[in-house]
C-alpha positions in Angstrom: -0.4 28.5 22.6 -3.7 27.0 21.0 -5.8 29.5 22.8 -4.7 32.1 20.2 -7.4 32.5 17.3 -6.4 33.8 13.9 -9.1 34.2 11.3 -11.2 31.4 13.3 -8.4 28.9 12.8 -6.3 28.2 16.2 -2.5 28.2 15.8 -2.4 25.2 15.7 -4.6 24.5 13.0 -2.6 27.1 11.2 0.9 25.5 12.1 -0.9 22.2 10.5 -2.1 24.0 7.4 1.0 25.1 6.9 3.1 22.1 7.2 0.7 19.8 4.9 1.0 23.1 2.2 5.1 23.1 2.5 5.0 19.1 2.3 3.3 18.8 -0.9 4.9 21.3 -2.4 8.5 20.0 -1.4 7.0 16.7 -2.5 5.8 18.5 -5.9 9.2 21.1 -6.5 12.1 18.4 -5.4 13.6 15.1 -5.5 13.6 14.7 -2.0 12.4 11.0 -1.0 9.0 11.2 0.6 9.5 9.2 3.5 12.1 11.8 4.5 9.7 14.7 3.9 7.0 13.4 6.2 9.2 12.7 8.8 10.1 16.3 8.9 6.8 17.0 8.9 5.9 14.9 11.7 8.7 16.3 13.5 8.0 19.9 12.6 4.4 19.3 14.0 5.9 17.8 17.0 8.6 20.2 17.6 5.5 23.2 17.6 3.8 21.2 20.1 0.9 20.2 17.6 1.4 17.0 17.9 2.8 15.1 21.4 5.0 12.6 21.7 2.0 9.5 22.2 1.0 10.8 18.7 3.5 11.4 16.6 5.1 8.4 16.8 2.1 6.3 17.4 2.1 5.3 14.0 5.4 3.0 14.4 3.8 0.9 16.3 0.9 0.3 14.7 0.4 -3.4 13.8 -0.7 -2.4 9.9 3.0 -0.7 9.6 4.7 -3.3 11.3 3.3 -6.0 8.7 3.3 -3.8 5.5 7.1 -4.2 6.6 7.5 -7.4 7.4 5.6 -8.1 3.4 7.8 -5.4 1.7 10.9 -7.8 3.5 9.0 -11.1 1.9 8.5 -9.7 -1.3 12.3 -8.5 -1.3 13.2 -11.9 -0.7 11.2 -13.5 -3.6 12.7 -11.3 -6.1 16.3 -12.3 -4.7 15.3 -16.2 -5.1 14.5 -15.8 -8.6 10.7 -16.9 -7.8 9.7 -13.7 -10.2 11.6 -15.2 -12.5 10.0 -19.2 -12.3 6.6 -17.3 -11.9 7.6 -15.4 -15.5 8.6 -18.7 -17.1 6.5 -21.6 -15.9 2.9 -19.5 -14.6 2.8 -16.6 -17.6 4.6 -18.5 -19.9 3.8 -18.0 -24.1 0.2 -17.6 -24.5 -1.2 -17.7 -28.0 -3.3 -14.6 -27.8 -4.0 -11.5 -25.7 -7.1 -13.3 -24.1 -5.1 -15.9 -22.6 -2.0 -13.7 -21.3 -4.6 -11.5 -19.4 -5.6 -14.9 -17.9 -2.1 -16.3 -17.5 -1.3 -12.5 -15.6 -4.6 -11.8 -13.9 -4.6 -15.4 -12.0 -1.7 -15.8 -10.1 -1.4 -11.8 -9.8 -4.7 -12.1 -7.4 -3.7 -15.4 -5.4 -0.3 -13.6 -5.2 -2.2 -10.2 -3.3 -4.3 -12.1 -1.4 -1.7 -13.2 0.7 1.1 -10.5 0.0 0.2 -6.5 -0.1 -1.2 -5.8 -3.4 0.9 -2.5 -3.9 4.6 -4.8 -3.5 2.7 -6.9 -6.2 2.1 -4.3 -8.7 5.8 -3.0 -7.5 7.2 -6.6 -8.4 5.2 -7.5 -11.6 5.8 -4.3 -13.3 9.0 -5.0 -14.5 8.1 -9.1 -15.1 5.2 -7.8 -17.3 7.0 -4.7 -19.5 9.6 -7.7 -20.0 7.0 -10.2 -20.4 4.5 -8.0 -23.0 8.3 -7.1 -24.7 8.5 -10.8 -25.7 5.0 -11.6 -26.7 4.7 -7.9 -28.6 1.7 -6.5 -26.8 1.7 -3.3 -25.6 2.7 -2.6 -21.9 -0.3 -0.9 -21.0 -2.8 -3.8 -22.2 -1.2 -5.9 -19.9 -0.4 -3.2 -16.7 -4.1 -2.2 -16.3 -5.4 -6.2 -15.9 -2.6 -6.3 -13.3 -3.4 -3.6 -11.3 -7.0 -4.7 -11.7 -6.1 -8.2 -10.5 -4.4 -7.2 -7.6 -7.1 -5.1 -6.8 -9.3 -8.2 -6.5 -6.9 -10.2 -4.8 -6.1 -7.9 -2.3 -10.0 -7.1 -0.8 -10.1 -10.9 -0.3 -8.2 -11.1 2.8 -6.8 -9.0 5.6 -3.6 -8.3 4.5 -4.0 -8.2 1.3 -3.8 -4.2 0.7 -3.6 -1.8 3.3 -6.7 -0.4 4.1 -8.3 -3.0 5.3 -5.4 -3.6 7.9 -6.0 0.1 9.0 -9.4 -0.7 9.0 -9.4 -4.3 11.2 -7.3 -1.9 13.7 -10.2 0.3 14.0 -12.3 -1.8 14.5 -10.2 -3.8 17.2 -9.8 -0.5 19.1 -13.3 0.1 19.0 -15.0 -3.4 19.7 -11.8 -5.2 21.1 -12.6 -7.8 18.5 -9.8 -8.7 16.4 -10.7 -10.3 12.5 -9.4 -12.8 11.2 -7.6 -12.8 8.4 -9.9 -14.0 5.6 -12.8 -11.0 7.3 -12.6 -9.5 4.2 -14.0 -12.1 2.4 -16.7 -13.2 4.7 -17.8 -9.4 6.2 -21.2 -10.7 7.1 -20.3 -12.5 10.2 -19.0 -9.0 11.3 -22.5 -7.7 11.1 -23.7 -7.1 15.0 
């Protein structure tokens, strides 16, 4: 089947094309949830024979999916405890001026994604900080770029702190059969070979 050539693209690749192309635009043109539209597309490409059965379902057991779950479940159950809430009160607080809220936000927002994914972060403070800027009357988006910003930081210290650099510490296990540890991030040197 991948021995046909069309226009110097195998069927394959042209199945592939394809299926990205219909993706995004289902993704662009409906309300469809996107986890449900790649898993069609992984199962379209599997069901053409593009992809087999080792890789299209290797990503499920990848150890970077695996924890990015197990956070999202963490993250779920802070916001059910009320901890947003404590960390809203008793760490943000009522700064006197715009200075010191970017402080009071920025500080425990990088701790916070060092440890935790720095996407559920931004996914939990969004709502504390509209509410938050609400109350001190500063405008939302003076106080969502600083957290974004600060997750940012937080989350290249350590390993799980934002995705890539668990899909990264994989790659490089598979490759050296070295695993990092989880502060590599913050001490890449010692990587150097």
């Amino acid at each position: 089947m991948d021995s046909l050539v069309i226009f110097g693209f195998s069927l394959n690749a042209w199945i592939t094309m394809f299926t990205v192309l219909g993706m995004f635009t289902v993704l662009l043109f409906t309300k469809l949830r996107s986890d449900f539209v790649f898993l069609c597309a992984v199962g379209l490409l599997f069901v053409t024979g593009v992809l087999d059965a080792k890789e299209a379902f290797s990503g499920f057991s990848s150890t970077s999916v695996v924890v990015i779950g197990i956070l999202f479940v963490v993250v779920a159950g802070l916001m059910h405890t009320g901890v947003l809430h404590w960390i809203m009160k008793h760490l943000l607080g009522q700064p006197g001026s715009y200075t010191k809220a970017v402080m009071r936000l920025m500080i425990p927002v990088a701790v916070l994604s060092s440890f935790l994914s720095n996407t559920t972060i931004v996914a939990l403070f969004v709502n504390v900080v509209k509410m938050w800027s609400k109350k001190l009357g500063i405008s939302p988006s003076k106080l969502l770029i600083p957290l974004s910003y600060a997750s940012g930081m937080g989350g290249v210290c350590t390993l799980i702190g934002t995705p890539p650099n668990l899909i990264i510490s994989g790659l490089y296990e598979d490759k050296t059969g070295i695993s990092m540890n989880v502060l590599a991030t913050a001490i890449p040197i010692l990587y150097i070979r």
